[in-house]
C-alpha positions in Angstrom: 83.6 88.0 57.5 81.0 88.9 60.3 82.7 89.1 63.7 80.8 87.9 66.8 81.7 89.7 70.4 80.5 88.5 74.2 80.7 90.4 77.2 80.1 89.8 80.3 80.0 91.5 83.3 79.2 90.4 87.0 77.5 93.0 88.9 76.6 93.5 92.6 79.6 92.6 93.4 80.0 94.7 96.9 76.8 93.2 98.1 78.2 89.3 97.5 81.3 90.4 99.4 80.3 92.4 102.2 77.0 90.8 103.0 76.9 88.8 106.2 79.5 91.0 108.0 82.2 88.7 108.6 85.7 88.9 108.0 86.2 85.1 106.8 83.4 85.7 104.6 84.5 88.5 102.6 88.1 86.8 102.3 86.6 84.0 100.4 84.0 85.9 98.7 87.3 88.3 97.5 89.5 85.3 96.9 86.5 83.8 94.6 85.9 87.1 92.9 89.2 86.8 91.8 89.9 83.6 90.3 86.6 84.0 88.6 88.2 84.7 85.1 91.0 82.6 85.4 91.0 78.7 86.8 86.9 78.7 86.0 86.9 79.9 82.9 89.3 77.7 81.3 87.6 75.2 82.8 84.6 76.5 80.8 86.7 76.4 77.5 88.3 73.1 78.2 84.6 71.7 78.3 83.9 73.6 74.9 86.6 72.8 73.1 87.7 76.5 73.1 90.8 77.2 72.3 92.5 81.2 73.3 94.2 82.7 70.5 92.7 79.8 68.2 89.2 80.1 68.6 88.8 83.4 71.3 90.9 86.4 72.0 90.2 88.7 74.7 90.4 92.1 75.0 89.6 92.8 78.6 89.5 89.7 81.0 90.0 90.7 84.6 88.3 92.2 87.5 85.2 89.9 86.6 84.8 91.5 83.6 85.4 89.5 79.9 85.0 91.2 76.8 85.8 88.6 74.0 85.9 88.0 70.1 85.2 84.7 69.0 85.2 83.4 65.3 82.0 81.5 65.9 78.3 82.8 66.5 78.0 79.1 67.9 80.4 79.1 70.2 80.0 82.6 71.5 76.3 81.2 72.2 77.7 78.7 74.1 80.0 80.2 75.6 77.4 82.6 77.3 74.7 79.6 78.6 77.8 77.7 79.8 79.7 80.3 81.8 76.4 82.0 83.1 75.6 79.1 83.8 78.5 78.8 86.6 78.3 82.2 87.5 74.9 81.6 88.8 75.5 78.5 90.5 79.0 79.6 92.1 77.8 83.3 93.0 74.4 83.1 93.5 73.6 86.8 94.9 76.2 88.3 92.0 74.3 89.5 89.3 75.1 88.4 85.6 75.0 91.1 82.7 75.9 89.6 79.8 75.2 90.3 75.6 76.3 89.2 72.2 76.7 90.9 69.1 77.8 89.7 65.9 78.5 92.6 63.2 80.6 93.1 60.0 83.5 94.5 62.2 85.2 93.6 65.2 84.7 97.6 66.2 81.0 97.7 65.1 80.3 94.4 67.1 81.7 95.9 70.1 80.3 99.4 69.6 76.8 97.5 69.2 77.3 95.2 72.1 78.6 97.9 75.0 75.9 99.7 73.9 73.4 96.7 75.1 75.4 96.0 77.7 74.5 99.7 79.2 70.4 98.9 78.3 71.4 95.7 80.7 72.8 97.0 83.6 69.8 99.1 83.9 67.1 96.0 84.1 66.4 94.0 87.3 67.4 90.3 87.4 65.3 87.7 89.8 67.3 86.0 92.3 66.6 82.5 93.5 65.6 80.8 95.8 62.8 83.3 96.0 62.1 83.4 99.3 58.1 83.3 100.5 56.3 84.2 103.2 57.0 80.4 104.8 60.8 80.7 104.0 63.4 81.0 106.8 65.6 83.7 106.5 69.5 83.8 107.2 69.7 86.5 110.1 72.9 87.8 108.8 72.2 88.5 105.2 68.2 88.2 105.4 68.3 85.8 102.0 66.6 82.4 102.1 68.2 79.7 104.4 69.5 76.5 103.0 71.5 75.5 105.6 72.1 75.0 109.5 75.6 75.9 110.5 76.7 74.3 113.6 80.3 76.2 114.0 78.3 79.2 113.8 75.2 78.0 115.6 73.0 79.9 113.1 70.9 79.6 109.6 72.7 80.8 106.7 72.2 81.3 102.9 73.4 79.7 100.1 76.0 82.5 99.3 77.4 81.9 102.6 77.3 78.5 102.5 79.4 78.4 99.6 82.1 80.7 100.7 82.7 78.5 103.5 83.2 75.8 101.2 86.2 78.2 99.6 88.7 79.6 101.8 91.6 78.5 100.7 95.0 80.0 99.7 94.4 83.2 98.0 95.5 84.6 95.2 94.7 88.2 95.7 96.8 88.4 98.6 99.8 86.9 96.7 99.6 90.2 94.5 100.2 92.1 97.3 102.8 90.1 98.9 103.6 86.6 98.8 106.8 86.5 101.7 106.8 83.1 103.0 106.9 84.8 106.6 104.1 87.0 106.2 100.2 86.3 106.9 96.9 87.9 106.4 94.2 87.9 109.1 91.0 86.5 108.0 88.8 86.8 111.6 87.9 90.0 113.4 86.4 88.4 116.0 87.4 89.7 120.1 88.4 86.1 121.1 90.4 85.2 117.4 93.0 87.3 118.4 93.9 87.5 114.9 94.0 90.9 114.0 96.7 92.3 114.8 95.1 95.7 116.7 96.9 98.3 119.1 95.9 97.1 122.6 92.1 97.5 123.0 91.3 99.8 120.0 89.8 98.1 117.5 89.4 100.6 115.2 89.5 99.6 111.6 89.5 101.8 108.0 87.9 100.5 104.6 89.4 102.1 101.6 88.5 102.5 98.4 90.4 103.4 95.7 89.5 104.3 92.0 91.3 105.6 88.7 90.4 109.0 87.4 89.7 109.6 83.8 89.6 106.2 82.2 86.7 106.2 80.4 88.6 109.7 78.8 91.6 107.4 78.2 89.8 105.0 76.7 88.2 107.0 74.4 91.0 108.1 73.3 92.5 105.0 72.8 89.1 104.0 70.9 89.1 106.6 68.7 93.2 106.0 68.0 92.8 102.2 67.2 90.0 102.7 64.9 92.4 105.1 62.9 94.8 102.5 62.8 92.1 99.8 61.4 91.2 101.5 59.3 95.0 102.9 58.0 96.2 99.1 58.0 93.0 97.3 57.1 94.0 94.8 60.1 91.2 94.0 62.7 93.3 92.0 65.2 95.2 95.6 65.5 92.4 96.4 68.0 92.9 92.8 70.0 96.2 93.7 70.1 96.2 97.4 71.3 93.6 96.6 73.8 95.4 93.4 75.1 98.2 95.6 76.2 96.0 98.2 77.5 94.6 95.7 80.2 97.9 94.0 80.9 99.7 97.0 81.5 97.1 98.4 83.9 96.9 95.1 85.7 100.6 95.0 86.2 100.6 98.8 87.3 98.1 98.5 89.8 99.9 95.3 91.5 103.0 97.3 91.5 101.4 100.4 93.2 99.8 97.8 95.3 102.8 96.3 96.7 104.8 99.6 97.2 101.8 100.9 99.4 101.9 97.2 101.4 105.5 98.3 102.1 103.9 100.8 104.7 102.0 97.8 106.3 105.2 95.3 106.7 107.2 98.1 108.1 104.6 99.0 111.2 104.7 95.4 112.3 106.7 94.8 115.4 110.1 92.8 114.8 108.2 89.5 116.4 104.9 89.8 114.0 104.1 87.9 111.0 100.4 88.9 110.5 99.7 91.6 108.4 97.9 94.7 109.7 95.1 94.6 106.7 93.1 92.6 104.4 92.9 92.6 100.6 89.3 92.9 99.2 89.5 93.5 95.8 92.2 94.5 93.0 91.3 94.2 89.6 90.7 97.1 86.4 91.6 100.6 88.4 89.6 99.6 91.7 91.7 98.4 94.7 88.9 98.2 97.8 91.4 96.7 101.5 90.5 96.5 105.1 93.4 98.4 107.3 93.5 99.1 110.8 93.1 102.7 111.5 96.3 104.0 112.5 97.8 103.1 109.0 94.8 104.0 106.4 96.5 107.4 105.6 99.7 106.5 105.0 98.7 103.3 103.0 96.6 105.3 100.8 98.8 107.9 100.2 101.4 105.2 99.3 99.4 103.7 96.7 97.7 106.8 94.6 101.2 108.4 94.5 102.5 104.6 93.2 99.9 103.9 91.1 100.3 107.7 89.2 104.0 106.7 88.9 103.5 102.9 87.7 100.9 104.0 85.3 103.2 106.2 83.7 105.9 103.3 83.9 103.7 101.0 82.3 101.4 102.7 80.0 104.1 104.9 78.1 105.0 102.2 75.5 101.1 101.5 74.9 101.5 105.3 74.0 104.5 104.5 72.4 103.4 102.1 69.9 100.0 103.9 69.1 102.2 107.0 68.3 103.8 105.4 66.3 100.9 103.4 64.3 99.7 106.4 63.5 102.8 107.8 62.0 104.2 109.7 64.6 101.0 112.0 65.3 100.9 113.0 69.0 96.9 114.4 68.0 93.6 113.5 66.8 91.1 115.4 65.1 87.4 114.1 65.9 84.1 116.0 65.0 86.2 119.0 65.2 87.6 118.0 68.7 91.4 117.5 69.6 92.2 113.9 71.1 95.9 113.9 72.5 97.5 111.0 72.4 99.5 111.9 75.9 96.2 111.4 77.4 97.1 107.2 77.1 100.5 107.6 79.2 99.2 107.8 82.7 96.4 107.3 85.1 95.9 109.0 88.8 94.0 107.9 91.6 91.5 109.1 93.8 90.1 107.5 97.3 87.7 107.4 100.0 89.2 106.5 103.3 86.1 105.5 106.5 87.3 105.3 109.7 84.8 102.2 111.9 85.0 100.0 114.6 85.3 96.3 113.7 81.8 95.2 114.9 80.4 97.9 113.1 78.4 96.7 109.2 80.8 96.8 106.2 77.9 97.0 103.8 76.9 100.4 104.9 80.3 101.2 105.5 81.2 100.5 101.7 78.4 102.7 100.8 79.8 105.2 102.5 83.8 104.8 101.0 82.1 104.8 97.5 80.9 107.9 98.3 83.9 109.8 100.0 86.2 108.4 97.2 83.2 109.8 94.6 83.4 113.2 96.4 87.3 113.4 96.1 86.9 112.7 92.5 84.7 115.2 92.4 86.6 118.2 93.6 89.9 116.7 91.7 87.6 117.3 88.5 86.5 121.0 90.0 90.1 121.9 90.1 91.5 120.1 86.8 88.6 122.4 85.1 89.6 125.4 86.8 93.2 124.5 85.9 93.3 123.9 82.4 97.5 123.0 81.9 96.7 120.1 83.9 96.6 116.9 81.8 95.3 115.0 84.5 92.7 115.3 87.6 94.6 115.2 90.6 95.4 112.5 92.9 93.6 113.3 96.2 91.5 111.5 99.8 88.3 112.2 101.3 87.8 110.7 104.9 85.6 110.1 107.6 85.1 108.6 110.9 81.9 107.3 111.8 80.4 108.8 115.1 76.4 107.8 114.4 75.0 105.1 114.9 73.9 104.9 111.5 75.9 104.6 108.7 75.1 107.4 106.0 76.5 108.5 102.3 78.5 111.3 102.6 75.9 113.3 101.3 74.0 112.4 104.6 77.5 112.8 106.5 77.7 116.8 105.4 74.3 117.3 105.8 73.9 116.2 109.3 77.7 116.6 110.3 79.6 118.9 109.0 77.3 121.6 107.7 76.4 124.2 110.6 74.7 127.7 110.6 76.7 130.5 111.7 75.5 134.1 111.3 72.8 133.3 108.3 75.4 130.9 106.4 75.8 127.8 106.0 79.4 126.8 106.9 80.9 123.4 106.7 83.5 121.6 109.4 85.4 119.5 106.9 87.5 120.8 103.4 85.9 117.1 102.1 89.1 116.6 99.9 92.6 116.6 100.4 95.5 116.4 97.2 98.8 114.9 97.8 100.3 117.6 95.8 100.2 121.1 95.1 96.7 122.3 94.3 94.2 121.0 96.4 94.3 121.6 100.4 97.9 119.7 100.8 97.5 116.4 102.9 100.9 117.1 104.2 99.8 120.5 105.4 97.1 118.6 107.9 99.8 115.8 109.1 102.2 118.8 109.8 99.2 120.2 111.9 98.6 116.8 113.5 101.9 116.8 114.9 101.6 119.8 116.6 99.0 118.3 119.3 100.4 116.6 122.5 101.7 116.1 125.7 103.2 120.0 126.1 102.1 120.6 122.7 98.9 121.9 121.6 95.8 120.6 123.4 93.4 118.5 121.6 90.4 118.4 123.8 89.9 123.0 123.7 89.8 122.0 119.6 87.1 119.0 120.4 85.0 121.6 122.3 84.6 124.2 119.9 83.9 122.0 117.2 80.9 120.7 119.3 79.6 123.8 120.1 79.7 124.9 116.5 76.7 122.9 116.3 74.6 124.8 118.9 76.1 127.6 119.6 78.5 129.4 117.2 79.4 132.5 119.6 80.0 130.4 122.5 82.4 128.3 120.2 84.3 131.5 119.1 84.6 132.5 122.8 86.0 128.8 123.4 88.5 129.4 120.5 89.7 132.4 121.9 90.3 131.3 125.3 92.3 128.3 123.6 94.5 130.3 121.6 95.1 132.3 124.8 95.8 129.4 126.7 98.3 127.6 123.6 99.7 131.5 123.6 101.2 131.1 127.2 102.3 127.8 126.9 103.1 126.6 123.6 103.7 130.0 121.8 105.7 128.2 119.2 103.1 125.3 118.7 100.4 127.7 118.3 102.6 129.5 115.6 103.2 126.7 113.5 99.7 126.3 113.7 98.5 129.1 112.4 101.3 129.2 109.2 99.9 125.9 108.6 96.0 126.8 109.1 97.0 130.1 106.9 97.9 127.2 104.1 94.8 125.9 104.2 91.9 128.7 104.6 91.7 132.4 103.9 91.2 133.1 107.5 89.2 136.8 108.3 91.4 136.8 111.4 93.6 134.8 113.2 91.5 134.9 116.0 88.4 134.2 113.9 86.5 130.8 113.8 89.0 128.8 111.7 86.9 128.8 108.2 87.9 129.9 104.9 85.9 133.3 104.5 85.4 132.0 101.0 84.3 128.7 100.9 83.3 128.9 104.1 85.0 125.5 104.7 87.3 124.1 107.7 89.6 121.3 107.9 88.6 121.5 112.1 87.1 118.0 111.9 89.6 116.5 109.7 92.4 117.7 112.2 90.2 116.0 115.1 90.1 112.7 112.8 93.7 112.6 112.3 95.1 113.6 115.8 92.6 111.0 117.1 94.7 108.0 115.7 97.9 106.6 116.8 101.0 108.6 117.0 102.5 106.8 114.3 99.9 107.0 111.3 100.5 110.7 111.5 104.6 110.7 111.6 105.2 108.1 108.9 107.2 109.5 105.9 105.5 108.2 102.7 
């Protein structure tokens, strides 16, 4: 009997939420985002006559994302007019991807179909209204006006005007924490007062967090499932399989997400019931929150190391019963390839951590934590290669704090930042990536170094000069470096030896008295040390 798939993915999704540059904005766009696949969608199948389990299973419905089976080409095509349909109207600057595909196999439909679905994402979709020359324009998001807001004494789009309409208890926050005595803000604005900042610093970190390796895990568990299919000639094995897949990586990143909230609840003050941070998104391995600065660091490293150890909590009996479908085999054989079956008990987590002021654009910004979390995913992979017994790329960070005015990649960022000239060779101010185990450059190492700067400690400001003269003047900043190790020599002796144990942990120093680069990879970690000592006290004490 010919099976019939749908899937459907909304894309753009960043844009919808960040656009507009307001805090109360993004809360409802996130709180929208979602309950998309939840309240409105069985709406959708209510109106249908749908019925799941009956009529449509799913094997991936989350993170505004739906991959379903249906045992009607009818209904599948009405299933896609009708929920595009809302999709459109509900999120108009979200853009909808979408195919059907109707084969003799459940596993042949859905190879077909994610193979259309990847011709999709790559065509460009018209959004309306399209605005003419004669159209006003919102002046936050620069999409066609529809509407004059009085409480905000400004034109604003349609997008906007509908998150407005939608802020309302959310559900995304609830899967964080859901304490009766505990609040989220949802306005940075000076006079709100609801953020809870330190004093007058209103310093603020986006995050961005994101699974490594599950396209390998998932290819893996495709290639397992269609063993079983075809071993026990039943279809609804790969329903099944994949069901628990999703489920179990939904409940693992909640988990993780809550043990890393832990870290937020215990830096509020005895008398404080708003939380310092805002859930953005948390759905399929992505978790994207708002933090204020002091408590970025700890927070993340909370929730990669929970969100390795949940995944291993909650995926093992997906590995379990797979194992054991295929009659206890721990290995594939594919094209003459080995698949093991291990690879399906665990997940790890990289992320991209961007250091802003509250006023400053969260678009850009986003650009910019996709990127960082992109290039600590990218040196976890480099070391995973160069270490083959490792099963699984390593958890690690990249961070940054914004000094330009403009907001760049962090391609830009090492370009114009961190890369300098010194004798002929290009050197670099930042390590870019920092593991929270052994392996990479140990996060732990740089804390310990962070802890070493203070009153009658080691003097921040001598290390603040010689990274700024790096950029015009290399020998004058060695001469700099000098004198300051001179100075921490006659009055913090023991500082400046703990500094250099933990400096010697970190680069392959030519000298102790050398420019502190690694005379390999002609890398620092000066201005990660600078980025670190230059938040509060307690982001770089807390114990995770």
């Amino acid at each position: 009997m010919p099976s019939t798939v749908y899937l459907f993915e909304a894309r753009a999704i960043q844009k919808y939420l960040f656009e507009g540059g307001k805090l109360r904005d993004m809360v409802a766009a996130s709180d929208q985002l979602d309950a998309l696949c939840n309240k409105p969608l069985e709406e959708v199948f209510t109106t249908l006559g749908l019925e799941e389990n009956k009529d449509i299973w799913f094997s991936r419905r989350a993170g505004g994302s739906i991959y379903a089976i249906l045992n009607s080409a009818d209904h599948a095509k009405d299933l896609s007019q009708l929920w595009s349909l809302y999709v459109r109207k509900h999120f108009p600057s979200v853009e909808v991807v979408q195919v059907l595909s109707t084969a003799n196999s459940i596993m042949d439909a859905m190879k077909d179909g994610f193979e259309r679905l990847a011709e999709q994402r790559n065509r460009l979709s018209t959004k309306f209204p399209i605005a003419g020359p004669l159209v006003r324009r919102s002046p936050r998001t620069a999409n066609p006006a529809v509407a004059w807001s009085e409480s905000r004494k400004e034109w604003i789009d349609e997008a906007t005007q509908i998150k407005q309409k939608t802020l309302n208890r959310s559900s995304l926050t609830r899967k964080f924490s859901d304490a009766p005595d505990q609040y989220w803000p949802t306005n940075l604005d000076t006079d709100s007062g609801d953020f809870p900042f330190i004093n007058n610093d209103r310093s603020i970190a986006l995050i961005h967090a994101d699974g490594n390796g599950l396209g390998e895990l998932l290819r893996v568990l495709n290639t397992a499932v269609r063993h079983i299919v075809e071993k026990t000639a039943n279809e609804h094995t790969y329903i099944e399989l994949y069901q628990e897949f999703s489920k179990s990586l939904e409940k693992a990143m909640q988990k993780a997400a809550q043990i890393a909230t832990n870290v937020l609840l215990d830096a509020r003050k005895n008398d404080e019931s708003m939380i310092p941070a805002r859930p953005l998104v948390l759905g399929g391995d992505d978790l994207t929150i708002l933090v204020r600065a002091d408590l970025a660091i700890p927070f993340t490293q909370a929730f990669c190391l929970a969100f390795e150890e949940q995944t291993q909590q909650y995926l093992s009996p997906l590995y379990d019963t797979v194992k054991s479908k295929l009659g206890g085999k721990d290995e594939l054989t594919v094209e003459g390839k080995t698949l093991k079956l291990t690879r399906l008990k665990t997940l790890t987590a990289c992320a991209g951590v961007c250091f802003i002021k509250s006023n400053q654009p969260f678009l850009q910004a986003h650009d910019l934590v996709e990127s960082l979390c992109k290039e600590a995913k990218k040196q976890s992979r480099q070391w995973q290669t160069n270490n083959t017994e490792l099963d699984c790329i390593p958890s690690s960070i990249s961070f940054h704090q914004v000094a330009a005015t403009m907001i760049e990649d962090v391609r830009s960022v090492r370009e114009h930042e961190w890369q300098i000239p010194v004798n002929g060779q290009t050197h670099e101010l930042s390590l870019g990536c920092y593991g929270f185990k052994d392996g990479l450059a140990n996060l732990a190492t740089l804390q310990t170094m962070a802890k070493l700067f203070g009153e009658n400690k080691l003097n921040r400001n001598g290390l603040r000069e010689v990274a700024s003269l790096l950029k015009d003047s290399p020998s004058k900043a060695h001469r700099r470096y000098k004198r300051w190790r001179e100075i921490a020599a006659e009055t913090s002796s023991s500082y400046l030896t703990d500094f250099d144990s933990q400096l010697a942990s970190l680069c392959d120093l030519e000298a102790l008295d050398a420019l502190p680069f690694d005379k390999h990879t002609r890398k620092s970690p000066l201005i990660d040390l600078l980025t670190i000592t230059a938040l509060p006290s307690q982001s770089i004490e807390k114990e995770v």
